[in-house]
N, C-alpha and C positions, 0 to 999 in steps of 0.2 A: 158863509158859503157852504160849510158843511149841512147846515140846517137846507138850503135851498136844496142841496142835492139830496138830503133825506126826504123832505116836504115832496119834491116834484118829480124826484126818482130821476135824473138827469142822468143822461147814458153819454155825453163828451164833456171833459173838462177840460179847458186851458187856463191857464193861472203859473207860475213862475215857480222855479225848485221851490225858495224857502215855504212859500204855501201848502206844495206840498210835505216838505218836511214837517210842519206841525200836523198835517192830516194824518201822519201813518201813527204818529203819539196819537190822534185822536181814536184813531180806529183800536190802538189798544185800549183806550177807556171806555170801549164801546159803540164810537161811531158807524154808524151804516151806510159805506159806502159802495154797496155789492152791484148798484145800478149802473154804475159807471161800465161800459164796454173800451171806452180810450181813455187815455190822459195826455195831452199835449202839455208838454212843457215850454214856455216864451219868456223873452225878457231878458233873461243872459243865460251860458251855458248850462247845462246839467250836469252834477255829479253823478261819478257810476255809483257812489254808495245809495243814493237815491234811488235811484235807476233798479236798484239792484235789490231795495229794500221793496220796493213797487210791486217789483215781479213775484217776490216771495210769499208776500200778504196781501195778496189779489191774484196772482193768475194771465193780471190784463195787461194789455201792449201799455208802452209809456215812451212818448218818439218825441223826439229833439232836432231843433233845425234852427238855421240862423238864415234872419233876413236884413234888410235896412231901411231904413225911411229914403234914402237914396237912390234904392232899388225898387221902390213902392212894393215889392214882393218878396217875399221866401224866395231863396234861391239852392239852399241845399237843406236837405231833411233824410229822417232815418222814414223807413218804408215799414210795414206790419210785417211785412214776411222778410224783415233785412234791417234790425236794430242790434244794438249792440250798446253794452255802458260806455261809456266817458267818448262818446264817438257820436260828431253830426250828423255822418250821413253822405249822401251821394247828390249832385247837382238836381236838381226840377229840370224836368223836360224843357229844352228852350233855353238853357243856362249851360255856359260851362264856366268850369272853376280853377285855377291853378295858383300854386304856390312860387311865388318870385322874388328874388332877392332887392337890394335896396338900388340895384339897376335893371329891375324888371326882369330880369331873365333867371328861370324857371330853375327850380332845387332839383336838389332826388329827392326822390322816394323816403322817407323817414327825417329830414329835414324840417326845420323849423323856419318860416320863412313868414312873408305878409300875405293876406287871400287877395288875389284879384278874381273878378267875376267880370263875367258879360252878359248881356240879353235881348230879351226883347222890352227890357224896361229901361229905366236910370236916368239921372239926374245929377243935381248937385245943387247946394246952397252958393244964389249970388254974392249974398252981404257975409260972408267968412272966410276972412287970410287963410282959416285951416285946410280948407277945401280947395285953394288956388290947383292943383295938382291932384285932387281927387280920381280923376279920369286922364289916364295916359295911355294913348293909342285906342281910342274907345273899352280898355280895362278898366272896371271902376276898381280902385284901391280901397277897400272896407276899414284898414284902420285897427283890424284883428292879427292874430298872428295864428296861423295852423300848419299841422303837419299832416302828410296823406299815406297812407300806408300803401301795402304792395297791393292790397286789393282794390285799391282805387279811392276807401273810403278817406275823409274827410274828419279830422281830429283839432279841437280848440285848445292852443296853447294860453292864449291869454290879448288882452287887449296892447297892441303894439306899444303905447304908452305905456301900460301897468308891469311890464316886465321889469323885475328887478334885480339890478345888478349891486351882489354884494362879492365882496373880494376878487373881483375877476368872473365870479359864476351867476349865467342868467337863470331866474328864478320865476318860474311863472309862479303867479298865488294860487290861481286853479287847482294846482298838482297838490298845493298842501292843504287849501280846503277841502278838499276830496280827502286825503286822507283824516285831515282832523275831524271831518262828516262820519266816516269810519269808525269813530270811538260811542261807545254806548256813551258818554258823558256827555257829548256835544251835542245841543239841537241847532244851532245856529250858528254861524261863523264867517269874518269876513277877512282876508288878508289883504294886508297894504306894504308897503315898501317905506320907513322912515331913514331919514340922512344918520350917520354915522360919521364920525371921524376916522377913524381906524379901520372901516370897509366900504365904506362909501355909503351902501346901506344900508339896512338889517329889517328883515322879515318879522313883521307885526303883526298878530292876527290877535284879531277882538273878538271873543268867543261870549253865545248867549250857552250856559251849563244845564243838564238836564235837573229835573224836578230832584232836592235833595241832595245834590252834590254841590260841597265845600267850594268859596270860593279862595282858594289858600296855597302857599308854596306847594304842597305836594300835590295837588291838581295840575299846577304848571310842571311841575317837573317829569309828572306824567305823562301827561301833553305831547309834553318835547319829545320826550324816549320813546313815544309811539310813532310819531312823525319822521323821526331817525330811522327806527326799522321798518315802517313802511314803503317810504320810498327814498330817502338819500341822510346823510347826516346832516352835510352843510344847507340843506333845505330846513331845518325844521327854524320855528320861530323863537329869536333869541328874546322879542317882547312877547306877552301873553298880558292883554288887556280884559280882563272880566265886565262884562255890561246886561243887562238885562232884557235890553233890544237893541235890533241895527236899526241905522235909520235905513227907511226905505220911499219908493215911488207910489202912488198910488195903486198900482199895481203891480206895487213886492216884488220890484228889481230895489236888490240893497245899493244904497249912494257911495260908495267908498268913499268921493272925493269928500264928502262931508267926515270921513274919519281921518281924511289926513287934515282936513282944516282943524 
């Protein structure tokens, strides 16, 4: 893909974070990718460390949104003149969005809840028990969990399923690959939730290491002490599994379920 946008000089990209997380390593080895004017991010959330590393070594917008096969459409996205890190964005015209608890009815403000959306789209799959309940009161239930700030915008906590509860405390994996994205030693990284006896779960992240760095106890132990002071202590990952790729989709949304299988 890099070669294409060198070759043809391509002025939009969409492709998924971890893509472009190898593209900003690339462009320190000399990649030229000055043509680009956008970067769309798809496929699952963006990190702010991404987000953040974008803007530093280009200059250029880099906006994130989430849609659904469901929804046949995007229905919220960040704007050029209105993006921010680790943050979706605001409803698409024709869309509204709110956050509701597990009876439907609507949080506050900073709350962590399920996204329901409506529109002028939507659907549902016939043949799936998981979807009996998809759409309640013409709200489609997306299956995500987010929280909305005071400004109205719109923040991805984690996939309603992927939430992990270890000792009592929910854990979205998002928060900690974001952080472990963070560290100069990471280029890749996926968190999962494995069972535990004694907390029920315990937070795993499989980590691909940058060029040169040890794969060994004092990397993990690193790891973890960065994860602690970046954003909480009981967050950080009590496994640290070293791998050399995630698996991923054809278009580089990584698979987790295939890390916990």
């Amino acid at each position: 893909m890099i070669e294409i946008i060198e070759k043809h000089r391509a002025t939009i990209c969409f492709t998924a974070p971890t893509a472009y997380r190898v593209m900003l390593r690339a462009m320190d080895d000399g990649a030229d990718l000055s043509s680009l004017r956008a970067a769309i991010s798809a496929g699952e959330t963006l990190p702010a460390p991404i987000w953040e590393e974008w803007q530093q070594k280009t200059g250029k917008p880099m906006l994130d949104g989430i849609g659904a096969t469901e929804m046949l459409h995007i229905f919220i996205t960040n704007r050029f003149d209105d993006s921010h890190p680790g943050c979706t964005g605001r409803p698409v015209g024709g869309y509204r969005a709110r956050i509701v608890d597990e009876d439907g009815k609507e949080v506050q403000r900073g709350e962590t809840g399920r996204l329901a959306v409506i529109g002028p789209t939507g659907c549902r799959y016939l043949n799936d028990e998981r979807q009996a309940e998809y759409v309640k009161d013409g709200w489609n239930l997306t299956g995500d969990s987010f929280w909305q700030d005071e400004d109205g915008r719109f923040h991805f906590a984690a996939r309603s399923d992927d939430i992990i509860l270890s000792s009592g405390y929910n854990i979205a994996g998002p928060d900690v690959e974001a952080a472990l994205l963070a560290h100069d030693e990471v280029l890749e990284c996926a968190v999962i939730g494995i069972p535990d006896e004694e907390r029920g779960q315990i937070v795993q992240a499989h980590v691909v290491l940058a060029e040169g760095v040890s794969a060994d106890e004092a990397t993990v132990l690193r790891l973890q002490q960065h994860v602690k002071d970046t954003i909480a202590p009981y967050k950080y990952p009590r496994s640290v599994v070293f791998c050399t790729s995630l698996p991923k989709t054809q278009t580089g949304k990584i698979q987790r379920f295939r890390l916990r299988q």
